[in-house]
C-alpha positions in Angstrom: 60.1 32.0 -33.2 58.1 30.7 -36.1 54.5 30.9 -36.4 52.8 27.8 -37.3 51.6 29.0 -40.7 55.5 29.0 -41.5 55.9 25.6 -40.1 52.8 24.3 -41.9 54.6 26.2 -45.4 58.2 24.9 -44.5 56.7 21.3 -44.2 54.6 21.4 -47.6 57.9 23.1 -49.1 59.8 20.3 -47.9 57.1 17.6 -48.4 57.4 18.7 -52.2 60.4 18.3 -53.0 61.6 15.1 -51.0 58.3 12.8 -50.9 58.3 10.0 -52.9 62.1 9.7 -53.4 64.9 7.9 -51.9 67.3 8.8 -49.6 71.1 9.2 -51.3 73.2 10.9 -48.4 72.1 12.2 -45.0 74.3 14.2 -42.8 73.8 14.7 -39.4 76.1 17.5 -37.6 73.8 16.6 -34.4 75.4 14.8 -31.4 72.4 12.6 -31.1 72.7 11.6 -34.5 76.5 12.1 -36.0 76.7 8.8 -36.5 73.0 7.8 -37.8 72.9 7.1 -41.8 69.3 7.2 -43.8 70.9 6.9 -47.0 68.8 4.2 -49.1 65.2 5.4 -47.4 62.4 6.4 -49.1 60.7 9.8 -48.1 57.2 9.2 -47.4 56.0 12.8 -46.7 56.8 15.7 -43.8 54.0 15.8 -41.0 53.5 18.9 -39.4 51.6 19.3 -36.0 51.8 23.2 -34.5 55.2 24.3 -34.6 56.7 20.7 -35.0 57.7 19.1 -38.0 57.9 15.0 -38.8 60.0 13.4 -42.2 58.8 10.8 -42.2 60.4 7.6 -43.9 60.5 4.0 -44.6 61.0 1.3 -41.6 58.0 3.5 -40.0 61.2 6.3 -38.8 60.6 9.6 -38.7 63.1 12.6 -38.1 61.2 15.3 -35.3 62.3 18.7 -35.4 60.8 22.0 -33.7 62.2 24.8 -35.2 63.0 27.0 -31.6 63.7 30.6 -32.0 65.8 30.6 -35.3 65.6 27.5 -37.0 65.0 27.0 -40.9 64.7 24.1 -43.4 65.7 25.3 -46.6 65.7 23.0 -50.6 68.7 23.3 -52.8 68.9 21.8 -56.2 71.5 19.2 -56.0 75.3 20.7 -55.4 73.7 24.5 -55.8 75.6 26.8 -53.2 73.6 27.2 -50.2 72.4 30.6 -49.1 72.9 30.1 -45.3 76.3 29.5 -44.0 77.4 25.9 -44.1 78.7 26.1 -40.7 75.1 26.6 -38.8 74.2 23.4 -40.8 72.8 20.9 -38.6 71.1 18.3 -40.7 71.5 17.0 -44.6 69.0 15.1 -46.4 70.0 14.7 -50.1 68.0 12.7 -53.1 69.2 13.1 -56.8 66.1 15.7 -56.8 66.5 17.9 -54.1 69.1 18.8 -51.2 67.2 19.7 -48.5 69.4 21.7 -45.3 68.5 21.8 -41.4 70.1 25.2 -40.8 70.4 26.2 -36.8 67.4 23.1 -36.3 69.2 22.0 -32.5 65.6 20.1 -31.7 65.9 17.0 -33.6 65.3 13.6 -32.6 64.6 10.5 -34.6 61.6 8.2 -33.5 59.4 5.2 -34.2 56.7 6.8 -36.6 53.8 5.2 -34.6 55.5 7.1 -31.7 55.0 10.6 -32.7 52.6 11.3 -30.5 54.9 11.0 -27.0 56.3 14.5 -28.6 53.3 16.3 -29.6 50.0 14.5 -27.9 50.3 17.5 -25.2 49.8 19.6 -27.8 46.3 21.9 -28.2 44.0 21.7 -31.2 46.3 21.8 -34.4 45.2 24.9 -36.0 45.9 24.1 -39.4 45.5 20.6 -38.7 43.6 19.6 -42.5 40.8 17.6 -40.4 40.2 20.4 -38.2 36.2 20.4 -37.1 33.9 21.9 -34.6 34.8 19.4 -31.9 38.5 20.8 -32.4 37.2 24.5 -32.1 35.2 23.9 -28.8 38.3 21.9 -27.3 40.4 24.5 -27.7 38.1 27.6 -26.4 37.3 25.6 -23.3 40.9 24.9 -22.8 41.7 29.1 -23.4 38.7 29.7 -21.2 40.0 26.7 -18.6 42.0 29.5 -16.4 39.7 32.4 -16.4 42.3 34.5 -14.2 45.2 34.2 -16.9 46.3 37.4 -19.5 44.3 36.2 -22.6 48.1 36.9 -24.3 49.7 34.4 -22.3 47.0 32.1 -22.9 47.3 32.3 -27.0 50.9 31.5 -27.2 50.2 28.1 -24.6 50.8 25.3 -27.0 49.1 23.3 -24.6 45.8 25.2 -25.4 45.9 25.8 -29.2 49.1 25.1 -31.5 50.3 27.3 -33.6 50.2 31.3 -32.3 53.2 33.0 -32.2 54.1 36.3 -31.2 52.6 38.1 -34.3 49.2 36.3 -33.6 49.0 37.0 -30.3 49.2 40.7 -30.4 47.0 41.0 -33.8 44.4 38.1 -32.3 44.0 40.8 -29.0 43.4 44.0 -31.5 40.8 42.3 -33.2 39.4 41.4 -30.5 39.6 45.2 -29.2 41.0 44.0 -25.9 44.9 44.9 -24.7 47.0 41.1 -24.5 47.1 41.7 -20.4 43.4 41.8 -20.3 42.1 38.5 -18.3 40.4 35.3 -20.8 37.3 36.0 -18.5 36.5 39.3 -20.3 37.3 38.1 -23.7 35.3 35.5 -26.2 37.6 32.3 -26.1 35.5 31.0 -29.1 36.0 34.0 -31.4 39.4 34.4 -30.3 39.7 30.3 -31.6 38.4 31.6 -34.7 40.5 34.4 -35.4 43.8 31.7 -35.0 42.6 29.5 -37.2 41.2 32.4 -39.9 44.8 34.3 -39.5 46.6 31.1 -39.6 45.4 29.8 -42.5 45.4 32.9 -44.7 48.9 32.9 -44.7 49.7 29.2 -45.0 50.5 29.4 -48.5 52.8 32.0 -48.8 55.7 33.3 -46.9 54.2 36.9 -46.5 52.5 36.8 -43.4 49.5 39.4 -43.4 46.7 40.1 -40.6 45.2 43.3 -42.4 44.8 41.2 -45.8 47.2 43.8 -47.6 50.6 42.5 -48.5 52.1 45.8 -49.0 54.8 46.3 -47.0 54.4 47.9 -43.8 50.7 47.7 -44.0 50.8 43.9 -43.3 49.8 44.6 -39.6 47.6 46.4 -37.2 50.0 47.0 -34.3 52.7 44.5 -34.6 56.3 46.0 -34.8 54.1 49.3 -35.5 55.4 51.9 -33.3 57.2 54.2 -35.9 54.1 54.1 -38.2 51.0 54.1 -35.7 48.1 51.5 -35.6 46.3 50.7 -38.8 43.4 51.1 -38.0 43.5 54.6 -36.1 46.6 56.0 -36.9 47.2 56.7 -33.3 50.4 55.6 -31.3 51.2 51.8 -30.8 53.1 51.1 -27.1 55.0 48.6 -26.7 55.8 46.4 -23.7 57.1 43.2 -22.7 54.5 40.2 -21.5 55.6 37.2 -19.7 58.9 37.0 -17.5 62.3 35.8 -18.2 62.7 33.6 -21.5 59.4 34.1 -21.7 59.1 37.5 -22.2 57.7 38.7 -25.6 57.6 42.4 -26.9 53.7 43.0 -27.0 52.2 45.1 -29.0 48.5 47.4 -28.8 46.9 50.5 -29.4 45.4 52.3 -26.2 42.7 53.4 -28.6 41.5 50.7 -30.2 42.2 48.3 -27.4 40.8 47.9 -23.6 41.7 46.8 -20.6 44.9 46.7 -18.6 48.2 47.4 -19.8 51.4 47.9 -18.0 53.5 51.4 -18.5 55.1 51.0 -21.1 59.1 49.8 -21.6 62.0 50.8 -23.1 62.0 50.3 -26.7 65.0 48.6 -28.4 65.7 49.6 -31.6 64.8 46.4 -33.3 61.1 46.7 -31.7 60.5 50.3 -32.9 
C-alpha cells in the first residue's frame, strides 16, 4: 500500500498539472460513476489528507479516492500512449494540458466539497498536513500512547492514530527507536516515535525515492526493511522477518535482533518476494 509521502507526491503531481484548468472529457469506468460527466469543470486543486486524495472542482464537487493496495494516478500529455494497461483504467480526467489516469483506483466516490470531512474526520494527525503544529504532535502521541497494551507496530499503521505510516515506516520508525515492532507502546516514547513519522515522512515527500537512511543509493535506502539478503544497515548482522497483525492485516515485519529489543515472535517462512 502506499505510504502517505507518495500520496502527498501523487497529489502535488496531479495538483500540477490539472489545477487551474477546465475540465474537457472525464471517463469513469466505475459503477458508481459510469454515467457521471465533469466535462466543462474547472480544477481547483487536489487535497490530500493521509493516504486519501480529494480533486477538487467547481460547484464545490470533489472526486475522493484512497489509493488501497495497488492504486496509482498517473499524467499523460494529451493523446501520449499510456504506460499502464488501458484495461485497469478506472478513471479519466482530461484538459487540453494534461490527461491525467486513475489506474486500479476501485475507492472513488464523488462528494459535496464541504463534505469531505464524513470520509477522513476519523482520521489521526495528518502528518504532512502543511499546518501541522505542536497541538497536532501531542494529539497524536497521546492517541499512540491511548492503549498502552497494544504492539507499538500495530499502533503506527492505525490511521485512526496518526495518518500516513505504511508498512516501510513502521518497521524503520521501530529500529530507530531500537525497539522490535511487537514490543508494547508502554515501553516506547509515543512522542519521539510522532517525530520520527513526521521527520521520515516528509524527507521523502518530494521525490519518489523513498529513503530512511538518508542515502538514495540503491539498496542502502533502508535499515531493515526488505533487508534480509543484505543484513541491517546499521550492524551488518541478520534481519528476520515475520508477519505482524492477522489475516488481511498481516504485514511482513521487519528488525534486527541486534539493534532492536523486546519481543519478537520466531520467525516465518520467507517468500521470495520478502527476501
Amino acid at each position: 500500500m502506499p505510504e502517505g509521502d507518495t500520496v502527498f507526491l501523487t497529489g502535488r503531481t496531479v495538483d500540477k498539472a490539472l489545477a487551474g484548468h477546465t475540465l474537457t472529457r472525464t471517463d469513469f469506468r466505475h459503477p458508481a460513476l459510469a454515467t457521471v460527466d465533469l466535462a466543462g469543470r474547472d480544477v481547483l486543486g487536489v487535497r490530500t489528507v493521509g493516504k486519501h486524495l480529494f480533486f477538487r472542482f467547481s460547484g464545490a464537487l470533489s472526486l475522493h479516492s484512497h489509493l488501497k493496495m495497488d492504486g496509482a494516478w498517473r499524467v499523460f500529455r494529451p493523446g501520449a500512449r499510456w504506460n499502464m494497461p488501458a484495461h485497469h483504467a478506472r478513471a479519466v480526467l482530461a484538459s487540453a494540458e494534461a490527461e491525467v489516469v486513475g489506474f486500479r483506483v476501485h475507492d472513488l466516490a464523488l462528494v459535496r466539497t464541504g463534505e469531505e470531512h464524513r470520509l477522513v474526520g476519523h482520521l489521526g494527525p495528518d502528518l504532512l498536513d502543511p499546518e501541522w503544529t505542536d497541538e497536532h504532535a501531542g494529539r497524536a502521541a497521546r492517541a499512540l500512547a491511548a492503549d498502552p497494551d497494544r504492539e507499538l507496530g500495530l499502533a503506527l499503521l492505525d490511521q485512526r492514530v496518526l495518518a500516513g505510516v505504511g508498512n516501510l515506516y513502521k518497521v524503520e520508525i521501530c529500529f530507530l527507536l531500537g525497539v522490535t515492532p511487537w514490543t508494547p507502546v508502554r515501553d516506547t516514547d509515543a512522542a519521539r516515535a510522532v517525530e520520527l513519522a513526521r521527520t521520515l515522512l516528509s524527507a521523502n515527500a518530494w521525490r519518489w525515492e523513498q529513503s530512511t537512511t538518508g542515502d538514495l543509493t540503491r539498496g542502502r535506502r533502508t535499515w531493515v526493511y526488505e533487508r534480509t539478503r543484505q543484513g541491517c544497515f546499521r550492524c551488518g548482522g541478520r534481519v528476520r522477518v515475520a508477519t505482524q497483525g492477522t489475516g488481511t492485516e498481516g504485514r511482513p515485519t521487519w528488525y534486527c535482533p541486534r539493534c532492536q529489543r523486546g519481543p519478537a515472535p520466531g520467525d516465518r517462512p520467507t517468500s521470495s518476494r520478502w527476501r
